[in-house]
Structure formats: structure tokens, C-alpha cells
C-alpha positions as CSV (number, residue, x, y, z in Angstrom):
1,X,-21.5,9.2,-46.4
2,X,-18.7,11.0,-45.5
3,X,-16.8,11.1,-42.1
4,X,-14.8,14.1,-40.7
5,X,-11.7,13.3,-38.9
6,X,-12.3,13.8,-34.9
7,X,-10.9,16.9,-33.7
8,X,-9.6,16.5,-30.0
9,X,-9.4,12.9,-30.7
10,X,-7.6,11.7,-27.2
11,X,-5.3,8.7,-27.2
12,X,-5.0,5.7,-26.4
13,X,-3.4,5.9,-22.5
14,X,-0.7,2.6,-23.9
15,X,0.4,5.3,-26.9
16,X,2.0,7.2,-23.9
17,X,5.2,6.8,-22.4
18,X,6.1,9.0,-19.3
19,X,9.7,9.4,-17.9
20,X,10.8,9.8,-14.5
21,X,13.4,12.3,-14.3
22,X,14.9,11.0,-10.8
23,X,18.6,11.1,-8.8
24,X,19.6,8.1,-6.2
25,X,18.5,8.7,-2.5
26,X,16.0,11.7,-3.3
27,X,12.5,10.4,-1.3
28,X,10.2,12.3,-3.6
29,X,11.7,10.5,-6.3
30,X,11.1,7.2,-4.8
31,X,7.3,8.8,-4.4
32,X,6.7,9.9,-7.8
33,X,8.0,6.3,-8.9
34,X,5.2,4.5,-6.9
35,X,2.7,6.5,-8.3
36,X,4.0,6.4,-11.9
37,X,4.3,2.9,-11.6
38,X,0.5,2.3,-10.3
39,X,-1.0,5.0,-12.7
40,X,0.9,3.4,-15.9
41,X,0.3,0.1,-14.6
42,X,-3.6,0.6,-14.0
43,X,-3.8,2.5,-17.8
44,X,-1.7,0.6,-19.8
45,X,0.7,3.4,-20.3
46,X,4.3,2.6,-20.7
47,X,6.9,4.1,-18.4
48,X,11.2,4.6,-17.7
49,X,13.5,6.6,-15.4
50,X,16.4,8.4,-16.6
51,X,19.4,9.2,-13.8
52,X,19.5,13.0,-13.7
53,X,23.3,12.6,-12.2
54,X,24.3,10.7,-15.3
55,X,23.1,12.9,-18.2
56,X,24.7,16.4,-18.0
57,X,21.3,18.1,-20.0
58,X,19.1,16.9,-18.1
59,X,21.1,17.8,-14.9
60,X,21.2,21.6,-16.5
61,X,17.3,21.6,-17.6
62,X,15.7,20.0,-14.6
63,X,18.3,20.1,-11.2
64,X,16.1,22.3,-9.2
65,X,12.9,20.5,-9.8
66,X,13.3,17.0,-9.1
67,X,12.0,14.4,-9.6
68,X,10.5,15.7,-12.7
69,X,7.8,13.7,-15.2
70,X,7.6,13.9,-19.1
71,X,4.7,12.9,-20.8
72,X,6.0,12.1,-24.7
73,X,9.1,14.2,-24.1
74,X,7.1,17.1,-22.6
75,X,7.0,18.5,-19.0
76,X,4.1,17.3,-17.3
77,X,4.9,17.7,-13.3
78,X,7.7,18.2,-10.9
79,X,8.3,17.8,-7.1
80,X,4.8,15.9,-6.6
81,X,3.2,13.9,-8.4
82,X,-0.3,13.5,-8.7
83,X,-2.1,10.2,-9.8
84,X,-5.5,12.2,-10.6
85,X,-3.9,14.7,-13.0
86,X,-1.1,11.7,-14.1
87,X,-4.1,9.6,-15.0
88,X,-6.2,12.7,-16.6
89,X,-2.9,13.6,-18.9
90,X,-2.7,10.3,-19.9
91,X,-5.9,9.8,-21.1
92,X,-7.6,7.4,-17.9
């Protein structure tokens, strides 16, 4: 018998890692890291921050919409973040 690879085959939510794009003293950053932190915590999903004011590419890509979220190096969210569609994304 032969099996077929699984197209759409979603992974594993711990295969994920999701960075916080964040700056000091910004209160929607300190939101969006509460939720991260719950969402990855409940799924297993792993999780870092990256200081926007001490990388000078990611201050050029992403100034005007912090706190922005990645998902595997790819935009995901910005401004607000949402634990429904954070949890959806990640595979939860």
C-alpha cells in the first residue's frame, strides 16, 4: 500500500518560533509580550524579543508599526496582538 505525502500538513505549534519586535517603554509592546508569552506558553511554541532601537534594519523595516510579531522570520501582526489568530497561525 502506498501512502501519499499530506498536502496542507500543519505543524507541530513547538516547530514555531515567534519574535517580538519591541522598543523599551512602548505599552503595546509590554501587551503583545503578555500575550505572546501565554499563547506560546499554552502551545508549546518557542518565543524571543529583539530591541528594535538596537538593530538599525529592523528600526528601518518595522519603526512605524511597533511592536511587530514574526512567525518563522515572517510578518504575522503589528500594533495588536491577538491570541485567537496568534494561536490559529501557530497551529493551536
Amino acid at each position: 500500500m502506498t501512502r501519499w505525502p499530506r498536502r496542507n500538513r500543519r505543524k507541530n505549534p513547538a516547530d514555531h518560533t515567534v519574535t517580538l519586535i519591541a522598543k523599551p517603554g512602548c505599552h503595546l509592546c509590554d501587551d503583545a509580550r503578555e500575550v505572546i508569552t501565554a499563547v506560546c506558553a499554552e502551545l508549546g511554541a518557542s518565543w524571543e524579543e529583539k530591541d528594535i532601537s538596537q538593530d538599525t534594519e529592523l528600526h528601518r523595516r518595522y519603526w512605524e508599526q511597533i511592536p511587530v510579531v514574526l512567525i518563522d522570520g515572517a510578518q504575522h501582526d503589528f500594533w495588536r496582538v491577538d491570541p485567537k489568530r496568534l494561536r490559529t497561525a501557530l497551529g493551536g
